[in-house]
PADO-686982 format. One record per residue (C-alpha): residue number from 0; x, y, z. Coordinates in pm, whole numbers, plus 50000, padded with zeros to 5 digits. Layout:
N
NUM / X / Y / Z
...
***
This chain:
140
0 / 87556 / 66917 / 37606
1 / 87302 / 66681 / 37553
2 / 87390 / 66424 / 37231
3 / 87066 / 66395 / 37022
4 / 87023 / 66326 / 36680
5 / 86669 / 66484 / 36636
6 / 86607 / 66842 / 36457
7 / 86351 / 66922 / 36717
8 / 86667 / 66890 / 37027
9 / 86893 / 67013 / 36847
10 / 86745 / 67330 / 36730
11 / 86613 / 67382 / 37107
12 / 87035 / 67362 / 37252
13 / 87054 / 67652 / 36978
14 / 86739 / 67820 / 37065
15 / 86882 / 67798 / 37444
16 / 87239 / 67976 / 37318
17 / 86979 / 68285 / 37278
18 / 87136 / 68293 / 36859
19 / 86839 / 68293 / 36626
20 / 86988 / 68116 / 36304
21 / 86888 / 68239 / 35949
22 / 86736 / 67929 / 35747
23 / 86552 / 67774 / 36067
24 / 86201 / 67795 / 36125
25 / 86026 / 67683 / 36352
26 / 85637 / 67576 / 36435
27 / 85522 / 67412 / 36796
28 / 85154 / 67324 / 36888
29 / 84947 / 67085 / 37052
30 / 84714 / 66867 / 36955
31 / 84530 / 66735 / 37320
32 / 84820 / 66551 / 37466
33 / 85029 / 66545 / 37164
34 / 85325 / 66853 / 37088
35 / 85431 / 66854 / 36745
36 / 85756 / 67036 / 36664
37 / 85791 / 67105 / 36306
38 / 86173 / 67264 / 36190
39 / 86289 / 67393 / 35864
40 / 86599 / 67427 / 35727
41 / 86646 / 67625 / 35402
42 / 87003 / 67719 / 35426
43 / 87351 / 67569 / 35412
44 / 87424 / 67738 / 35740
45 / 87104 / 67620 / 35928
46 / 87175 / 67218 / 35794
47 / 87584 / 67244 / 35895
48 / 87493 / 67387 / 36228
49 / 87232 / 67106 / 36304
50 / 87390 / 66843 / 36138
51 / 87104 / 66767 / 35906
52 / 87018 / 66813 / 35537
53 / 86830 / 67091 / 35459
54 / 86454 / 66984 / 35453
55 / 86141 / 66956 / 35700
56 / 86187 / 66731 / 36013
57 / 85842 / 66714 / 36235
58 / 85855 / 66553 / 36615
59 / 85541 / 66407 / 36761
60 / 85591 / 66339 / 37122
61 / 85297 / 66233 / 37389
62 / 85413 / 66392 / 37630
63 / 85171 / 66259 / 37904
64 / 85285 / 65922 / 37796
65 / 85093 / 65688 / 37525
66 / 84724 / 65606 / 37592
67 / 84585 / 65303 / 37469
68 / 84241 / 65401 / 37505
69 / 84058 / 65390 / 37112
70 / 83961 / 65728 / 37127
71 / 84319 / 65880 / 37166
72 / 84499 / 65578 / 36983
73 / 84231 / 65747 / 36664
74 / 84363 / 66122 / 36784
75 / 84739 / 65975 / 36758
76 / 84718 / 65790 / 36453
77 / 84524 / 66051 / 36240
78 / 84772 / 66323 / 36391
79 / 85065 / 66110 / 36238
80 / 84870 / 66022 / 35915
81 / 84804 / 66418 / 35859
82 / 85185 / 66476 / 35966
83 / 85291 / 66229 / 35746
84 / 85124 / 66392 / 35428
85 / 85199 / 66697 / 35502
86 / 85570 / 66571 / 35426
87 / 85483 / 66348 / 35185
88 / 85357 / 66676 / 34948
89 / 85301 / 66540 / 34621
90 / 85498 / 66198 / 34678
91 / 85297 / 65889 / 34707
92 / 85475 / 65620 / 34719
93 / 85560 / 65607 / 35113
94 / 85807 / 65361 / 35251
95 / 85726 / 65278 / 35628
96 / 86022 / 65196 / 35832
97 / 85916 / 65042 / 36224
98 / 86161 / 65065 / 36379
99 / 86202 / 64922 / 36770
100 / 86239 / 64591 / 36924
101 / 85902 / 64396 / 37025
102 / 86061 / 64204 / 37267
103 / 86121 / 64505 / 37470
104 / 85818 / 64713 / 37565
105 / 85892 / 65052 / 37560
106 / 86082 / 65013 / 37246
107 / 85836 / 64804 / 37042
108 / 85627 / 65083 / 36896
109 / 85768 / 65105 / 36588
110 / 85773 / 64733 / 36484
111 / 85397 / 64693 / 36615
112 / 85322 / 64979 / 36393
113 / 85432 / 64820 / 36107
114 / 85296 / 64509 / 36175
115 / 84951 / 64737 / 36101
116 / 85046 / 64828 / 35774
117 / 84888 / 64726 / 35406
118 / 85156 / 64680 / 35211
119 / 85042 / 64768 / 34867
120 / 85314 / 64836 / 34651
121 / 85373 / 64460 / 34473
122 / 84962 / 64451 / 34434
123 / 85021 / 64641 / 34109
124 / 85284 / 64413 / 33976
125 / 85179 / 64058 / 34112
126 / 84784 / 64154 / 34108
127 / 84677 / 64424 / 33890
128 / 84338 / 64255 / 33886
129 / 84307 / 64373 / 34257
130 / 84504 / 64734 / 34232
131 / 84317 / 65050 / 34197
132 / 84389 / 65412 / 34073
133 / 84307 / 65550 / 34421
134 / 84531 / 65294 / 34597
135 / 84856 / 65379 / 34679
136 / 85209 / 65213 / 34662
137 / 85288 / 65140 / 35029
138 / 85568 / 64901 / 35135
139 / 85678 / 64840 / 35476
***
């Protein structure tokens, strides 16, 4: 068995088993290179048996590897923007977490990412000249 800690893997080794679990469901598409996997789990069962709390997990891999080319770095980032408030529902006050190591290329995503980030959530606080209605809280 393969040791995983994402929904997505997880729910595939139980998919595999042939056993269709009440309180799973489960979406896959593509967006041009990109396969999203979205899982929920609404019951006590489906979280114990996956080892997650019961909520919405969504995997974005590239599976043709990342592009840097502008055009699909826009098709990648708006595809995780749209994911991302999708999840976030009615909560706006995101906190982004990059994680990775940027001295180590194929694990520096996550910190370049952030790096990318406007950090808005002390702008109320320190500069509420500069803070708007339609701006959000972001911290990073």
């Amino acid at each position: 068995m393969i040791r995983t800690d994402l929904a997505a893997e997880k729910e595939q080794q139980l998919d595999n088993a042939d056993s269709h679990i009440e309180g799973i469901s489960k979406e896959e598409f593509y967006k041009g290179d990109l396969h999203i996997s979205r899982i929920s789990l609404t019951s006590q069962n489906a979280s114990a048996l996956l080892e997650k709390p019961m909520g919405n997990y969504t995997t974005i891999t590239c599976e043709k590897g990342f592009d840097s080319m502008p055009d699909k770095v826009k098709i990648y980032s708006d595809t995780l923007c749209n994911e991302l408030k999708r999840l976030a529902g009615k909560f706006r006050k995101p906190l982004v977490v990059g994680l990775g190591n940027e001295a180590i290329t194929p694990d520096s995503l996550g910190v370049l990412v952030s790096k990318k980030i406007f950090a808005t959530r002390h702008i109320k606080n320190l500069a509420p000249e500069l803070y708007c209605d339609k701006m959000n809280e972001v911290a990073v």
